[in-house]
TORKOL-4160 file (C-alpha; in steps of 0.2 Angstrom, whole numbers, padded with zeros to 4 digits, m for minus):
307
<pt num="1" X="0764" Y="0569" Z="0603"/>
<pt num="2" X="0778" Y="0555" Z="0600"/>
<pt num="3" X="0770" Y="0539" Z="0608"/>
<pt num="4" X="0781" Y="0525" Z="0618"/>
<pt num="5" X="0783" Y="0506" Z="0606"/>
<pt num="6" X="0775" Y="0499" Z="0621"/>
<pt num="7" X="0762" Y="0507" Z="0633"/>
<pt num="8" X="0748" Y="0499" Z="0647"/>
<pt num="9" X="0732" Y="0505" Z="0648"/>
<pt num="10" X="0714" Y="0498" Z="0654"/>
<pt num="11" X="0701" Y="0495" Z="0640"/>
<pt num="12" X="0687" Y="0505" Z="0643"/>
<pt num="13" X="0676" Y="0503" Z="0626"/>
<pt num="14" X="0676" Y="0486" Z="0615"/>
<pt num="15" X="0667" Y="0487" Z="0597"/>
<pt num="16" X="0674" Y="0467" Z="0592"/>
<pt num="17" X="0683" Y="0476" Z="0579"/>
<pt num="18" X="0692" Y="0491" Z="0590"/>
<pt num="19" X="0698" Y="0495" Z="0607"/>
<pt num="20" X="0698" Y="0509" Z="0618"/>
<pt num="21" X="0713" Y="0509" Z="0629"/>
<pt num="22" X="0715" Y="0524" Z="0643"/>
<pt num="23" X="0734" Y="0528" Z="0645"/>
<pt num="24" X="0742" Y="0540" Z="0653"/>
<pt num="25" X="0727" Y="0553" Z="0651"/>
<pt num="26" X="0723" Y="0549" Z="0633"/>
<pt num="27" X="0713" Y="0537" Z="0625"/>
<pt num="28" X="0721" Y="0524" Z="0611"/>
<pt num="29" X="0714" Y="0517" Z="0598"/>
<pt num="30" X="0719" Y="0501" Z="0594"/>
<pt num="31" X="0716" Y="0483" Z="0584"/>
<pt num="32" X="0720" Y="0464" Z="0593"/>
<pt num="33" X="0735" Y="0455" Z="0586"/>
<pt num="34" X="0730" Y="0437" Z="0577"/>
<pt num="35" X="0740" Y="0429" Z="0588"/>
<pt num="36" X="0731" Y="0435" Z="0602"/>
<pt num="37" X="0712" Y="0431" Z="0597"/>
<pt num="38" X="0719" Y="0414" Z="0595"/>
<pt num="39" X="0721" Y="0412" Z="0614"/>
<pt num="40" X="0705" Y="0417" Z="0616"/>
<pt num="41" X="0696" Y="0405" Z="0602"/>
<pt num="42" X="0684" Y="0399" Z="0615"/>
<pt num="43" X="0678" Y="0417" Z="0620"/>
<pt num="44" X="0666" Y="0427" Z="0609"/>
<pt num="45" X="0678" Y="0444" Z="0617"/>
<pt num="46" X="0697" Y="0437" Z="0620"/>
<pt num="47" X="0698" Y="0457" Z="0625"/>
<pt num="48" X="0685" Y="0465" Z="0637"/>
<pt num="49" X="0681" Y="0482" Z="0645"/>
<pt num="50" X="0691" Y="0482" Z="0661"/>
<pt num="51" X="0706" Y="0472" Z="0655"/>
<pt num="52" X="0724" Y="0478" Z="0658"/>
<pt num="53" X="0732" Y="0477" Z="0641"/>
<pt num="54" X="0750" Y="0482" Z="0635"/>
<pt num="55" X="0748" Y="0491" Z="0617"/>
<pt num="56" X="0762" Y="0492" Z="0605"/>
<pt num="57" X="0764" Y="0504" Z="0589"/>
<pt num="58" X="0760" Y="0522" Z="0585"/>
<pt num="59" X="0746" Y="0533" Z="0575"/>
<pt num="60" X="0732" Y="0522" Z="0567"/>
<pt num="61" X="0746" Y="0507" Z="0570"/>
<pt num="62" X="0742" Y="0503" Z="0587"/>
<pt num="63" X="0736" Y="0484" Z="0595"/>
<pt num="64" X="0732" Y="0474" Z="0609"/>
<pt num="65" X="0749" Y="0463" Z="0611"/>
<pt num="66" X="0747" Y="0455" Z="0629"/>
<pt num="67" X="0734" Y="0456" Z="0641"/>
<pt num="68" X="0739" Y="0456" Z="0662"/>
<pt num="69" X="0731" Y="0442" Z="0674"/>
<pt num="70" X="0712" Y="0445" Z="0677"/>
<pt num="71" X="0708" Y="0450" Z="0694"/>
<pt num="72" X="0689" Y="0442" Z="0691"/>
<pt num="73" X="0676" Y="0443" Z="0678"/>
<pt num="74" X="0659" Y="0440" Z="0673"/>
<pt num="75" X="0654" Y="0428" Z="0663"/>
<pt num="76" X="0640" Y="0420" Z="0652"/>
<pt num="77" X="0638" Y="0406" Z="0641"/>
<pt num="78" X="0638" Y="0415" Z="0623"/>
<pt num="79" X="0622" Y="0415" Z="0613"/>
<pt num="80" X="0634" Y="0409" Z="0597"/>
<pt num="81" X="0635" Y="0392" Z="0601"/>
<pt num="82" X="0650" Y="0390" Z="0593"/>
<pt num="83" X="0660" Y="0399" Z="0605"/>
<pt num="84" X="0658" Y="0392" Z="0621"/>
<pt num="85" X="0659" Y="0409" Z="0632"/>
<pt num="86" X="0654" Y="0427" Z="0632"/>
<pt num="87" X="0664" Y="0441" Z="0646"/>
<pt num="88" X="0655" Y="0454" Z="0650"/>
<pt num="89" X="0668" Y="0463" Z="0660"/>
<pt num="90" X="0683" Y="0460" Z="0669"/>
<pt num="91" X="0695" Y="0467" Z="0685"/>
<pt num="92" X="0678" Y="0473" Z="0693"/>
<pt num="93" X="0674" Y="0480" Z="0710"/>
<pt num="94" X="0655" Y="0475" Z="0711"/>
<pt num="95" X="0643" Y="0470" Z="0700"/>
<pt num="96" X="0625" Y="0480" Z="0704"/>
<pt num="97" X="0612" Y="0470" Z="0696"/>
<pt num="98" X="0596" Y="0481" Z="0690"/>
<pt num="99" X="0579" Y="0471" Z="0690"/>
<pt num="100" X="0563" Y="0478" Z="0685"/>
<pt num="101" X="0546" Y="0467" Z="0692"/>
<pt num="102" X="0536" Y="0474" Z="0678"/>
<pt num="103" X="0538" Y="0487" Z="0662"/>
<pt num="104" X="0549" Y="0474" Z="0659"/>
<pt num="105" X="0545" Y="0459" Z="0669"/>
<pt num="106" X="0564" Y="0450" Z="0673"/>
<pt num="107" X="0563" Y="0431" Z="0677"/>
<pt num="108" X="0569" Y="0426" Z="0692"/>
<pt num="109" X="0580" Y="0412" Z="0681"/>
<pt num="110" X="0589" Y="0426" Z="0676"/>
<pt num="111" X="0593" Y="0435" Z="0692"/>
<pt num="112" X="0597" Y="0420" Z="0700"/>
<pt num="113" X="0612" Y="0414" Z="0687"/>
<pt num="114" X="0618" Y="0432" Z="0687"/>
<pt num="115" X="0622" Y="0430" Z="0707"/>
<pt num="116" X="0627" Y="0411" Z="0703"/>
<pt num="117" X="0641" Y="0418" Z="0691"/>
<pt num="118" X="0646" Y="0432" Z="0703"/>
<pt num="119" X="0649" Y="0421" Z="0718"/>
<pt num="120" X="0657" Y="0409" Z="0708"/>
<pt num="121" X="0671" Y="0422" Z="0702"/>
<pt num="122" X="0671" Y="0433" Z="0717"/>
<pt num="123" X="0663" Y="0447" Z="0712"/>
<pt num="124" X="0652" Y="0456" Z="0727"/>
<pt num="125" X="0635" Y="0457" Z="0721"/>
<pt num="126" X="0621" Y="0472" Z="0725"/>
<pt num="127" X="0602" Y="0471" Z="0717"/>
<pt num="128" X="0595" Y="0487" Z="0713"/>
<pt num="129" X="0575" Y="0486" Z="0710"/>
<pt num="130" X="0572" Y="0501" Z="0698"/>
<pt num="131" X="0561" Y="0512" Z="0692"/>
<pt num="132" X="0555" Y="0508" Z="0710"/>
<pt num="133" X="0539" Y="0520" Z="0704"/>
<pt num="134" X="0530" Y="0509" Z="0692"/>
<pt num="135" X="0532" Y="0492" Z="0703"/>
<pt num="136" X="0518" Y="0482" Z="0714"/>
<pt num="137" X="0521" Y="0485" Z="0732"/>
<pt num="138" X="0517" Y="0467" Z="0736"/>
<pt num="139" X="0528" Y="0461" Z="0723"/>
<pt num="140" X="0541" Y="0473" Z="0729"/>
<pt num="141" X="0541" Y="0467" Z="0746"/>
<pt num="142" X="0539" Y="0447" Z="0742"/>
<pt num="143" X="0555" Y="0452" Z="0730"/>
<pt num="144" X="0566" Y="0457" Z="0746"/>
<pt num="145" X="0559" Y="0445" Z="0758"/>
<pt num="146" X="0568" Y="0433" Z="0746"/>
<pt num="147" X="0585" Y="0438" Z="0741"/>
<pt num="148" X="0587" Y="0447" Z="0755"/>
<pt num="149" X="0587" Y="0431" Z="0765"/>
<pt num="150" X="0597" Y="0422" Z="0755"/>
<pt num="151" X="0610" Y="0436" Z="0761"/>
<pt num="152" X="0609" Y="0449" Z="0746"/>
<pt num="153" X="0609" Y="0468" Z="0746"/>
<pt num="154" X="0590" Y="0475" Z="0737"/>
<pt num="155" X="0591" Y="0492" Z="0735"/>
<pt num="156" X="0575" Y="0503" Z="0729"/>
<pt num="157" X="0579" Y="0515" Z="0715"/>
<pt num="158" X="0568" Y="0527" Z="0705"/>
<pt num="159" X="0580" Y="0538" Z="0691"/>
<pt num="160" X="0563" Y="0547" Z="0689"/>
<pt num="161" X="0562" Y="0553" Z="0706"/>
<pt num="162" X="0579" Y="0550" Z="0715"/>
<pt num="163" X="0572" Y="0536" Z="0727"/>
<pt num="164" X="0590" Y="0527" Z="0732"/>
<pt num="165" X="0599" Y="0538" Z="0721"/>
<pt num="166" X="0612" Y="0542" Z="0736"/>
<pt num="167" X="0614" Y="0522" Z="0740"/>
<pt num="168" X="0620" Y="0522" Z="0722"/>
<pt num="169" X="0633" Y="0535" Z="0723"/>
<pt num="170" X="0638" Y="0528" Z="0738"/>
<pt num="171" X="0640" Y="0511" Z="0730"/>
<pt num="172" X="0649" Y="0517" Z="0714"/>
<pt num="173" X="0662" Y="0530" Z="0723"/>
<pt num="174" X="0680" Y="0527" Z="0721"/>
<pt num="175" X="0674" Y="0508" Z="0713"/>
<pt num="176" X="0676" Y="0500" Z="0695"/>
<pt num="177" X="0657" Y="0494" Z="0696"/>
<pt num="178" X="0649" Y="0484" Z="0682"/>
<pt num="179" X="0630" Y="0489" Z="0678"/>
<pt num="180" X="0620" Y="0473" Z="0670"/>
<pt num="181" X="0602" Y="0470" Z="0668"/>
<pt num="182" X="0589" Y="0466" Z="0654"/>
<pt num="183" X="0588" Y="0478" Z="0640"/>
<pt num="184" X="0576" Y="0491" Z="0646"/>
<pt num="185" X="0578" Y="0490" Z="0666"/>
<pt num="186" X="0583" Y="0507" Z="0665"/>
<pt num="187" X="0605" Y="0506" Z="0666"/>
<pt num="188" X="0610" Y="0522" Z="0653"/>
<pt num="189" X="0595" Y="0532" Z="0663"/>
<pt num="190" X="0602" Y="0529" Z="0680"/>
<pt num="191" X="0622" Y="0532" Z="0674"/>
<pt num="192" X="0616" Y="0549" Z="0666"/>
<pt num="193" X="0606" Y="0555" Z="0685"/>
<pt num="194" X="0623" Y="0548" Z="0693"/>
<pt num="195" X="0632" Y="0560" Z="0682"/>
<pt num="196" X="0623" Y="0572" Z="0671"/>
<pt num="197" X="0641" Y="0576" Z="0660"/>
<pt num="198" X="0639" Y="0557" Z="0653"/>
<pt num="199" X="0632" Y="0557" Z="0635"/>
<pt num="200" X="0622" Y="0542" Z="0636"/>
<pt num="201" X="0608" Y="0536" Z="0626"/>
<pt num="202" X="0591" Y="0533" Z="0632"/>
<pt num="203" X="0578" Y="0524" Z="0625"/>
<pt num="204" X="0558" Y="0519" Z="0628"/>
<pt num="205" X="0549" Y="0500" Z="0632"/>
<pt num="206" X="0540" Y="0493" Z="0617"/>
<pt num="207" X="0522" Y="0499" Z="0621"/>
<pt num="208" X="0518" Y="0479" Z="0614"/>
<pt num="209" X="0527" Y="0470" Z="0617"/>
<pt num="210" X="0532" Y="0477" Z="0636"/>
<pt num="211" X="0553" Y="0474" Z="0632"/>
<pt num="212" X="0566" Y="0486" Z="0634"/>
<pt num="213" X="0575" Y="0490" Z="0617"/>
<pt num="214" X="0594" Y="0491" Z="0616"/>
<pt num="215" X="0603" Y="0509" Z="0620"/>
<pt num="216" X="0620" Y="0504" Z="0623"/>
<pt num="217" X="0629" Y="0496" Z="0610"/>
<pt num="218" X="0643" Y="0492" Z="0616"/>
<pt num="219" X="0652" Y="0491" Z="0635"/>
<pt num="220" X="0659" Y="0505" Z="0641"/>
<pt num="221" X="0667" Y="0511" Z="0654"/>
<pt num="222" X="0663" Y="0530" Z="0659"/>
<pt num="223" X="0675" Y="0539" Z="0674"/>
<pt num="224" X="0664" Y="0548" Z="0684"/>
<pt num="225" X="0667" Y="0565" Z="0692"/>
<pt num="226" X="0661" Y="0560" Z="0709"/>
<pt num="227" X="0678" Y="0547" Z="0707"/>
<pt num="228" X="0677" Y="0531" Z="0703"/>
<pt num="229" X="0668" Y="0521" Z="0683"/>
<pt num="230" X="0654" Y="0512" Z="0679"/>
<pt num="231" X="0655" Y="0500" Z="0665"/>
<pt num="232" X="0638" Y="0501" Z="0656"/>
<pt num="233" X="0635" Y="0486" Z="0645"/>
<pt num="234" X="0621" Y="0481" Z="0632"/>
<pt num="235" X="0605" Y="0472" Z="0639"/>
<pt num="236" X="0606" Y="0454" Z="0642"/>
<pt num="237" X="0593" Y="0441" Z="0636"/>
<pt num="238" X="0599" Y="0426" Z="0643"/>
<pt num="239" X="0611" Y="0421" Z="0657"/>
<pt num="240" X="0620" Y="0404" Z="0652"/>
<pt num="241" X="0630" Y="0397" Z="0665"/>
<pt num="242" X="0646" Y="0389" Z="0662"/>
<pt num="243" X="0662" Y="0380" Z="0669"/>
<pt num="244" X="0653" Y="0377" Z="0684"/>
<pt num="245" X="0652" Y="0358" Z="0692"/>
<pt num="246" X="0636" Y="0352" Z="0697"/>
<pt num="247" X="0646" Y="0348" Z="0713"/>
<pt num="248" X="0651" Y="0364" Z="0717"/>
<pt num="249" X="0634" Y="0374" Z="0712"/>
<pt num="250" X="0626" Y="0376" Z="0727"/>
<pt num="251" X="0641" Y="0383" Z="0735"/>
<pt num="252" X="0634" Y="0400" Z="0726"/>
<pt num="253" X="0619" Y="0400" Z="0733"/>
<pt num="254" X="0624" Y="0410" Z="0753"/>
<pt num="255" X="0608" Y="0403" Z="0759"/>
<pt num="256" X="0611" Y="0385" Z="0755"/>
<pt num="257" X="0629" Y="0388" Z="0761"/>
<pt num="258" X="0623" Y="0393" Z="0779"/>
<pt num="259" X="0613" Y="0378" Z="0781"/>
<pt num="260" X="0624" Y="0362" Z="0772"/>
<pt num="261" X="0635" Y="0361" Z="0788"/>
<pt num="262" X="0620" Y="0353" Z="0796"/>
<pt num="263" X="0617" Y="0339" Z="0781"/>
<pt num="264" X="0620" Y="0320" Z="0787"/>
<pt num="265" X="0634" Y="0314" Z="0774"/>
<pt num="266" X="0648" Y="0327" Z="0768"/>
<pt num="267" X="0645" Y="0325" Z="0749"/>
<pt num="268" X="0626" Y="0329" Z="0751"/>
<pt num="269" X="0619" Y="0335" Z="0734"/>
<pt num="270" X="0605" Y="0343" Z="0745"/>
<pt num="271" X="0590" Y="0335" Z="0732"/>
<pt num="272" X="0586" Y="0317" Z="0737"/>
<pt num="273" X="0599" Y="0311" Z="0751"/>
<pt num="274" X="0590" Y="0308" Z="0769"/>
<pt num="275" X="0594" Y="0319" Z="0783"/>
<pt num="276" X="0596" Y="0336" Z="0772"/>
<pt num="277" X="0600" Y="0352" Z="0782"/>
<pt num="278" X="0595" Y="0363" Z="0766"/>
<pt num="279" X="0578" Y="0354" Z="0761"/>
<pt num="280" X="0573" Y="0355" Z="0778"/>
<pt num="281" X="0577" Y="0372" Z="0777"/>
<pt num="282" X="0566" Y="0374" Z="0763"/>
<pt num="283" X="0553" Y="0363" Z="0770"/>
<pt num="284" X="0554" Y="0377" Z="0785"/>
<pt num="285" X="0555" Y="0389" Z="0775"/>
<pt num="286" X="0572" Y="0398" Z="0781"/>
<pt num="287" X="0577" Y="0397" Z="0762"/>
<pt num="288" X="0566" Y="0401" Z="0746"/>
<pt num="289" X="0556" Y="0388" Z="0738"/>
<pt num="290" X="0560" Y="0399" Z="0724"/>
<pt num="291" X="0579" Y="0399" Z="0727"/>
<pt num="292" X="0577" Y="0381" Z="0728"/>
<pt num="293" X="0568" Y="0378" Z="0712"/>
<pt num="294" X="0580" Y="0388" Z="0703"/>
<pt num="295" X="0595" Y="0376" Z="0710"/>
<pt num="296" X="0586" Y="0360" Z="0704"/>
<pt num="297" X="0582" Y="0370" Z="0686"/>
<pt num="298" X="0601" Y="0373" Z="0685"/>
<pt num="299" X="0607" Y="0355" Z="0688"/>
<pt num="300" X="0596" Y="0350" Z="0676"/>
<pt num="301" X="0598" Y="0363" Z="0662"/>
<pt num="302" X="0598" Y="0356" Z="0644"/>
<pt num="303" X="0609" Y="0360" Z="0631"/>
<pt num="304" X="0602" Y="0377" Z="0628"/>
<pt num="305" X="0615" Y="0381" Z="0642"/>
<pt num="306" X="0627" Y="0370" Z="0647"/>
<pt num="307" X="0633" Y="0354" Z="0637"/>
């Protein structure tokens, strides 16, 4: 079939080296243009699964010339320090964050920057506790007493024995939906009981060191048959923020949003000033201690995150 010079598409598979573009029913392979990892130079990815690109060329000769306005995206501070960012996706729908409490354990620090990042470029946010079967009932519930009080969405799923499986579907019908988490949480195994017809690798938790190991090795976004894609990215160690101000932070937290009207002065940095709506709230407990202490960790991050 004789190709166009110049065709759109969205990239649904990024390797660092090539691209998968979906065009018009079939699936391009293409390279990015020098020129155009230049604009990018403080990005690990210039190009990222979800992007709207325009290709040029034919055969084996296609690449990446131009890519369209970023609806939002995902991002993280990139664990190459010489590169200031990492995106994990872009021109997403929702973001459904999967946390495990134990078989692996995932921090709090790292939920908590997830949210930060998707309030902070607009992306709507759902929690999804999994493999909902090997988790502490008590640590379940004191789980959901706190994010779902900061305003949050905590869904219980089980791939193993379809606990929430329908919420899910629901959640990733007709959508664009990114799926993150920590490697081992369970993402490829709860894509493949969505949608059987996806080939995606599996894998087990180190017996001892209690981490998942990497299955997916590279973002991908799968169509599903029910309608709608899920982009299924690699596990995620760390969670850097980055280009937010310390002015602005804790307009990302819903919780501390609710209460600041009530503060005394209208620049209140809700830690030290005298008539504090939010630390009263904490004191009261209508916001999270925890929440809290995550706040104050983030204004005072070191250089591990933010410089």
């Amino acid at each position: 079939m004789t190709m166009c010079r110049e065709t759109e598409g969205v990239v649904i598979r990024a390797t660092g080296s090539w691209y998968e573009v979906a065009c018009a029913g079939e699936t391009l392979r293409c390279r990015i243009r020098g020129k155009l990892r230049l604009r990018g130079v403080r990005s690990t990815n210039p190009v990222v699964v979800g992007d709207r690109v325009v290709c040029e060329g034919e055969g084996d000769d296609r690449a990446i010339v131009d890519i369209r306005p970023r609806r939002n995206y995902v991002i993280r501070r990139a664990s190459n320090l010489s590169k200031e960012s990492h995106i994990i996706a872009a021109n997403v729908d929702r973001a459904l964050l999967m946390v495990t409490l134990r078989r692996p354990e995932t921090a709090t620090e790292f939920v908590d920057r997830f949210l930060v990042t998707c309030e902070a470029y607009k992306v709507p946010v759902v929690i999804l506790l999994s493999k909902i079967e090997l988790q502490d009932a008590e640590a379940v519930a004191a789980f959901r007493a706190v994010y779902e009080g900061a305003g949050y969405e905590v869904t219980e799923v089980s791939a193993v024995e379809g606990t929430g499986m329908e919420r899910v579907r629901e959640l990733l019908a007709g959508s664009v939906t990114l799926l993150s988490g920590n490697s081992g949480v369970g993402k490829s195994t709860l894509v493949r009981a969505v949608d059987p017809a996806l080939e995606i690798r599996t894998g087990e938790i180190s017996e001892s060191h209690c981490k998942g190991r990497h299955t997916t090795t590279f973002s991908t976004m799968y169509p599903l048959s029910g309608g709608g894609a899920v982009i299924d990215t690699p596990g995620i160690k760390g969670f850097g923020l980055i280009d937010i101000d310390d002015a602005e932070l804790w307009h990302y937290f819903p919780e501390m949003m609710r209460e600041a009207p009530g503060c005394r002065f209208y620049n209140c940095t809700h830690t030290h000033e005298p008539g504090c709506a939010v630390v009263e709230a904490v004191r009261c407990g209508r916001i999270s201690a925890d929440r809290y202490e995550s706040y104050l960790k983030i204004l005072d991050e070191d250089d591990k995150y933010r410089k």
